[in-house]
C-alpha positions as CSV (number, residue, x, y, z in Angstrom):
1,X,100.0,125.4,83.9
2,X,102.1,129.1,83.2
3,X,105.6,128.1,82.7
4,X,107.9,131.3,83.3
5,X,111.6,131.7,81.8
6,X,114.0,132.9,84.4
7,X,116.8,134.6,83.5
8,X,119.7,135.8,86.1
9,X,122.0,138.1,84.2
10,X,124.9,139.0,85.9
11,X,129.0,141.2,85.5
12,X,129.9,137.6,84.2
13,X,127.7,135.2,83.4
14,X,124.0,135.3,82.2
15,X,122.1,131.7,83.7
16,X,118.6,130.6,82.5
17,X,116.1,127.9,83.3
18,X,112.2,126.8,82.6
19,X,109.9,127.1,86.1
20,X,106.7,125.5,86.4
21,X,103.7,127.3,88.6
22,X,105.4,125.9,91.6
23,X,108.8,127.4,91.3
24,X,110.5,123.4,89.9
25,X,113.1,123.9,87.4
26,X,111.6,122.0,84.1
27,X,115.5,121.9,82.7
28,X,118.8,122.2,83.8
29,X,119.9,125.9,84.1
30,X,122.5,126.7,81.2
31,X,125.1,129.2,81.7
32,X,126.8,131.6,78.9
33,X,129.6,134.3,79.6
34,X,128.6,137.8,79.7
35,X,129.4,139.3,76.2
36,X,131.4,142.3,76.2
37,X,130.7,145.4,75.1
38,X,127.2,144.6,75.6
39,X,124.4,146.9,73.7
40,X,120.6,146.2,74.3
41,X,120.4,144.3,71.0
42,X,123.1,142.1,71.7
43,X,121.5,141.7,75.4
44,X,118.3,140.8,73.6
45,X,120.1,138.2,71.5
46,X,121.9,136.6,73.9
47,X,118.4,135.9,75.8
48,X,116.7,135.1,72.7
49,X,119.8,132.5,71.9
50,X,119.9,131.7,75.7
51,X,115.8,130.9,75.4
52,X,115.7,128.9,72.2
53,X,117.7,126.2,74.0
54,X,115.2,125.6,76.6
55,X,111.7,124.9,76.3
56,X,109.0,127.5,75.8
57,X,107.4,129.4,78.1
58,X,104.0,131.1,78.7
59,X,106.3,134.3,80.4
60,X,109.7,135.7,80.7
61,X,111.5,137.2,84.1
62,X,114.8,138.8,84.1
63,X,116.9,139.7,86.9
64,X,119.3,142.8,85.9
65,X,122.6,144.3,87.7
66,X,121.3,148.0,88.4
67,X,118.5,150.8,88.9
68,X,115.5,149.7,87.3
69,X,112.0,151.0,87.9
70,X,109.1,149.9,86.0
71,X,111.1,147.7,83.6
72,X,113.2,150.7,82.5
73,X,117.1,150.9,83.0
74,X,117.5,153.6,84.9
75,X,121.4,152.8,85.7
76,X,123.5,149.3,85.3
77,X,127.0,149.3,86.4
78,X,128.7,146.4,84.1
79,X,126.6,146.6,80.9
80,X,127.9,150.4,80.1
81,X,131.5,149.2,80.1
82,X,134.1,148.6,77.3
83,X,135.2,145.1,78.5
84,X,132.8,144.0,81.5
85,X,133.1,145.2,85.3
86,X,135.5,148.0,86.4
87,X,136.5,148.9,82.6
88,X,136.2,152.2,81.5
89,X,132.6,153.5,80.5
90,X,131.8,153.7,76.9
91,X,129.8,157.2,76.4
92,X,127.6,155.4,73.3
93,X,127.0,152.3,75.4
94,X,125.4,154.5,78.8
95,X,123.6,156.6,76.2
96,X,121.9,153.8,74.7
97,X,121.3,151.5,78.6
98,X,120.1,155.1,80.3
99,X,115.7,155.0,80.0
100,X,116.0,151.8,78.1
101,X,112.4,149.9,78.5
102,X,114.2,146.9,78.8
103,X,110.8,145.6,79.6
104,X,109.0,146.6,76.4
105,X,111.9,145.3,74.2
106,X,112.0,141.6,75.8
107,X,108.5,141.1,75.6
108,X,108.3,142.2,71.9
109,X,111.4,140.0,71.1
110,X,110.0,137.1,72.9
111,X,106.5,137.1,72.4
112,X,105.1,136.9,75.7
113,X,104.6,139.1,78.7
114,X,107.7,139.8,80.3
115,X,109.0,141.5,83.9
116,X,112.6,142.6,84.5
117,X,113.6,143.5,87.8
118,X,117.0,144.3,89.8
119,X,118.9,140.8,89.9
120,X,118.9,141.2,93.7
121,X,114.9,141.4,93.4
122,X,114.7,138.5,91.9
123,X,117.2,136.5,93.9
124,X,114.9,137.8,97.0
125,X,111.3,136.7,95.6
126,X,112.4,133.3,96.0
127,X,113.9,133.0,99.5
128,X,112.2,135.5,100.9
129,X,108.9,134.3,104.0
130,X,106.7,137.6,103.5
131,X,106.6,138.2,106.7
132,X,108.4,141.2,108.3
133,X,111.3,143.3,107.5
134,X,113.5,140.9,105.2
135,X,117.1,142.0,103.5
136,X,118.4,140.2,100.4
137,X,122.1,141.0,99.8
138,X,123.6,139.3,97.6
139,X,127.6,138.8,96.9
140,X,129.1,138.4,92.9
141,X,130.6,140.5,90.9
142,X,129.7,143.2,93.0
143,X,127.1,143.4,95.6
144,X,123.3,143.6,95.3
145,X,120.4,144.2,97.6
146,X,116.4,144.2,97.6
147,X,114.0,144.8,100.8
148,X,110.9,143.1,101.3
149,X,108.6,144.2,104.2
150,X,105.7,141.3,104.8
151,X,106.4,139.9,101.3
152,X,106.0,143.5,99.5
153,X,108.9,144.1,97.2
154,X,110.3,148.3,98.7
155,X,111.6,150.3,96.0
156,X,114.8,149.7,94.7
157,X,117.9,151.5,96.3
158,X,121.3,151.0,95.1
159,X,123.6,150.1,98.3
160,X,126.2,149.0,96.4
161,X,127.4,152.7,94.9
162,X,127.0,154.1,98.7
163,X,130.2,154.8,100.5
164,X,131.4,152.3,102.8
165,X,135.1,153.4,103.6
166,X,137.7,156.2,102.5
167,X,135.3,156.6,100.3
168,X,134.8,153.5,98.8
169,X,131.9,152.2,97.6
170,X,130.4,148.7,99.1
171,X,130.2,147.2,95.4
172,X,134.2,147.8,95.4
173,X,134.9,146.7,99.2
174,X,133.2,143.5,99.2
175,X,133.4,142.5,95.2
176,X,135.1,139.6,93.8
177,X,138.3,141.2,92.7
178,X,138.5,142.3,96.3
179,X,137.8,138.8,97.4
180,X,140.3,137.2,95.2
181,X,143.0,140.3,96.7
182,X,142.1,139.3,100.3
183,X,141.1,135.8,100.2
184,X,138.4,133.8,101.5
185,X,138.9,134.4,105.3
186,X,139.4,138.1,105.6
187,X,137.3,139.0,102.8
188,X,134.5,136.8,105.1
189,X,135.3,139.2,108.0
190,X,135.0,141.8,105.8
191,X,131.4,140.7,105.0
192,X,130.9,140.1,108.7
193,X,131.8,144.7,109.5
194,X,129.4,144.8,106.5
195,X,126.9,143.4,108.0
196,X,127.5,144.6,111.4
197,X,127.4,148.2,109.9
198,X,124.1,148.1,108.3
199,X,122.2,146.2,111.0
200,X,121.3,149.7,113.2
201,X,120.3,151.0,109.4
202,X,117.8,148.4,108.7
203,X,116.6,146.6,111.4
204,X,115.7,143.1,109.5
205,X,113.9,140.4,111.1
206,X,116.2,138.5,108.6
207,X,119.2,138.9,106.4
208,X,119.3,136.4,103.5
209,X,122.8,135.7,101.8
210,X,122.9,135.2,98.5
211,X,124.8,135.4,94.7
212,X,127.9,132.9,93.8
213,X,130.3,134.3,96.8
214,X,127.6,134.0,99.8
215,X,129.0,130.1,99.8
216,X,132.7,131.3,100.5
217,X,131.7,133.2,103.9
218,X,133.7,131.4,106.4
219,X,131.4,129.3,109.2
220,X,132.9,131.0,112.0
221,X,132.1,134.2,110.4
222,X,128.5,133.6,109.3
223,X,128.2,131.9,113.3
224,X,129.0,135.6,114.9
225,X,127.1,137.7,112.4
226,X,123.5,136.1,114.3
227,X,120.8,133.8,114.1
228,X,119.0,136.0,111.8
229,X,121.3,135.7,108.9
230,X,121.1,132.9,106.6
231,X,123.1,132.5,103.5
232,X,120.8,131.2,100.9
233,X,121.5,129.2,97.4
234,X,122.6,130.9,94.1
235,X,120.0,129.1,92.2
236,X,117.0,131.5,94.0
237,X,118.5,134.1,91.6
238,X,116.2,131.1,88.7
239,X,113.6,130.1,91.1
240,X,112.5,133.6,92.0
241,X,111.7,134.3,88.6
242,X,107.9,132.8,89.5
243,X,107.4,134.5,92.8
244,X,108.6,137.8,91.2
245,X,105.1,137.9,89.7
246,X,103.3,137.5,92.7
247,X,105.8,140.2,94.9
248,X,105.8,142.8,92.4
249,X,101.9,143.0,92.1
250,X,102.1,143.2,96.2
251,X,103.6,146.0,95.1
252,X,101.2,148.0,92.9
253,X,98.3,147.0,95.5
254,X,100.5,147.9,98.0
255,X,100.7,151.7,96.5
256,X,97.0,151.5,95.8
C-alpha cells in the first residue's frame, strides 16, 4: 500500500494528515499557525516538524498559495510578506520564494518523492468527477481556484490577483478580512455577484466551493447561485493529496 503525506499550507494555518491508496485519513489532521516571516528553510522545517508527528509515508503532496508550475514557485502572495497576508513585502523574502524548486527541496528534505501544487489544485483533485468542465474555487485567506476539464488538471491561472471592482483584485473583494468587515450575509452575496460574474467566462458543468469560508455562504445565497454549485468540505484540501498523483499525470499525457 503507498501511503502519501498531504499537506495544505495556507495565509494562516499549515494542516497535515497520512492517506492510504484510497484517499482514508490514517491520523487525525494536525494543524500549526503559519510562521511569519516565512523563508523556504523555515517552510521546509515546519513540514519536516509538521511530518515527524504523523506516521511515515511512501510520498509527500503539498498544496501551496500561488503560481507554481512544475513544482517551482513561480509567485506566492503570503509567504513574501513581513508578518503574513496583506503586510508589506520583504525584498530578501520574494527574492529567495521567486524560481524556488519547492519540489526538489521537499523531496530531498523528506526522502521520498514529492509533488507540490497550487493549494486550490489540490483542494480540487479530491472533489472533483473528471468529467466535463469542473471549477474549484476556493474561499480563505484569500481566494484560490483550479480547472479541471474531464479530470485533466488546466494550467494554473491566478484569478485571485485579477481585477474585480474599482480596481480591486478578487483575493481582496472576497478575503477574510473583507468577510469579517461585511459579515456573513453580505459578504455571501458578495460571493453570489462573484459567481454570477464568472459564469459567462467559464462555462462549468460544475462549480465546487471550497477552503474554510465556503461553510459561511448563507443557504439562501448558495440556493440562487444554481444547481451546479456545490460547496464542498475543507478537508478535500488533505484528501486530494492522493488523487493529485493521478490528475497531474492526466496532465503530462494530456500534453503528450
Amino acid at each position: 500500500m503507498v501511503t502519501t503525506l498531504a499537506i495544505d499550507c495556507g495565509g494562516g494555518g499549515i494542516k497535515a494528515s497520512v492517506l492510504d491508496e484510497a484517499g482514508t485519513m490514517r491520523a487525525r489532521p494536525l494543524r500549526v499557525p503559519t510562521p511569519y516571516p516565512l523563508p523556504p528553510a523555515l517552510f521546509v522545517r515546519t513540514l519536516l516538524d509538521l511530518g515527524g508527528r504523523l506516521p511515515t509515508a511512501d510520498r509527500i503532496t503539498v498544496g501551496v498559495p500561488g503560481m507554481i508550475r512544475h513544482g517551482v514557485v513561480v509567485s506566492t502572495p503570503h509567504y513574501v510578506t513581513r508578518n503574513g497576508p496583506r503586510t508589506r513585502v520583504d525584498p530578501d523574502l520574494l527574492a529567495e520564494w521567486s524560481g524556488w524548486d519547492a519540489r526538489g527541496a521537499l523531496a530531498d528534505a523528506f526522502g521520498v518523492p514529492a509533488l507540490v501544487l497550487n493549494d486550490a489544485e489540490v483542494h480540487g483533485a479530491g472533489v472533483v468527477a473528471g468529467t466535463g468542465c469542473e471549477l474549484v474555487l476556493t474561499l480563505g485567506t484569500g481566494l484560490g481556484s483550479a480547472l479541471f476539464d474531464g479530470g485533466v488538471l488546466a494550467p494554473h491561472l491566478e484569478l485571485s490577483h485579477a481585477p474585480v471592482r474599482w480596481g480591486t483584485t478578487y483575493d481582496t473583494y472576497v478575503g477574510e478580512p473583507e468577510r469579517r468587515r461585511l459579515g456573513d450575509a453580505f459578504w455571501s452575496r458578495r460571493i453570489r455577484q462573484v459567481v454570477d460574474g464568472l459564469r459567462p467566462v467559464f462555462r462549468w458543468d460544475r462549480l465546487y466551493l471550497g477552503g474554510g469560508n465556503s461553510r459561511l455562504i448563507r443557504p439562501e445565497q448558495l440556493t440562487r447561485m444554481g444547481d451546479d454549485v456545490v460547496v464542498v468540505p475543507n478537508t478535500a484540501g488533505i484528501v486530494g493529496g492522493v488523487r493529485a498523483w493521478e490528475l497531474s499525470a492526466g496532465r503530462r499525457d494530456a500534453r503528450t
